[in-house]
Steps between C-alpha positions, in 0.01 A plus 500: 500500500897545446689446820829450661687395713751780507544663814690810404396904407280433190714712272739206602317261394433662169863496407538145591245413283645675171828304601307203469361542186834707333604116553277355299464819270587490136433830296197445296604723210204723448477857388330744738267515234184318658431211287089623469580827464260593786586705824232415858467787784391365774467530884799420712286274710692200594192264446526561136723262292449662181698257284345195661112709526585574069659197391815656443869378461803715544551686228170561384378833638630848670365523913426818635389467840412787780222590730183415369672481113367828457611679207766751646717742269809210633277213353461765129850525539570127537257419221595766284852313486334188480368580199739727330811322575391126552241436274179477688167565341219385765439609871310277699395723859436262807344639831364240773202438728606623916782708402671714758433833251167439597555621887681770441465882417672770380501589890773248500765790413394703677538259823890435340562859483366518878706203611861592315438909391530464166205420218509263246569613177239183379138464481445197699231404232217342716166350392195429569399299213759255334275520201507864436875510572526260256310709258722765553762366472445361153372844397878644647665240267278594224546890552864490519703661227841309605322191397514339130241222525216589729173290286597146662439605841276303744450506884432274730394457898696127624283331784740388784257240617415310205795647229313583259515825251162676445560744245379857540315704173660837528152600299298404841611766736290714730473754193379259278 
């Protein structure tokens, strides 16, 4: 586990750090293009290195990270430019095993407009089953006009115990 011994606020720290590596840095001279032309959503969870979890260098992919990587109309519009304007032609859709999505409800706004007098404009997006999420998610991908290449899409569900993927058939769903 990454520590420190910094002592100071942590945003602080953070902007020690970049100093530290501007240093060192030299400009790599990419395009914004990803070099594998694929974009990951994925939770925001901080146990979750993607690039490390993927085998990924800098470079090679587009990360789109929120709460629970569900498939929000922010995460079309973020793919939608991701393919359009940089290229991209695969979505890979990464959910994980004890995440916080799981706990929560839509009561959730409701408690925030309670607490500060305003309501979210957002769904908060809660889950009980990272599977089906998944599955819906993949299906929102698939559904959405905005999007030019929707047949390479797979989802998957990242164990934070053992790091591995387990991939999810979007054909195996309660329905099914």
């Amino acid at each position: 586990m990454p520590s420190s011994s910094f002592e100071g606020p942590v945003i602080d720290r953070l902007v020690a750090a970049n100093q530290r590596y501007a240093a060192e840095f030299t400009d790599p001279g990419m395009d914004a293009r990803p070099v594998l032309k694929v974009a990951v959503v994925a939770c925001m969870d901080a146990r979750l290195d993607l690039h490390a979890a993927l085998g990924l260098e800098l470079g090679d992919c587009h990360t789109i990270r929120n709460a629970g990587g569900v498939v929000t109309d922010d995460v079309i519009r973020s793919l939608t430019i991701s393919q359009r304007a940089l290229g991209t032609r695969a979505v890979v859709l990464i959910h994980h095993t004890g995440c916080g999505l799981l706990n929560l409800t839509e009561d959730f706004r409701h408690e925030l407009e309670l607490e500060v007098g305003q309501r979210p404009s957002w769904a908060v997006e809660s889950f009980r089953d990272a599977d089906q999420d998944v599955r819906q998610s993949m299906e929102r991908v698939r559904t959405s006009p905005f999007l030019l290449h929707t047949g390479d899409v797979r989802g998957f569900v990242f164990d934070v115990t053992t790091g591995l993927l387990r991939e999810i058939d979007p054909a195996n769903g309660p329905e099914s």
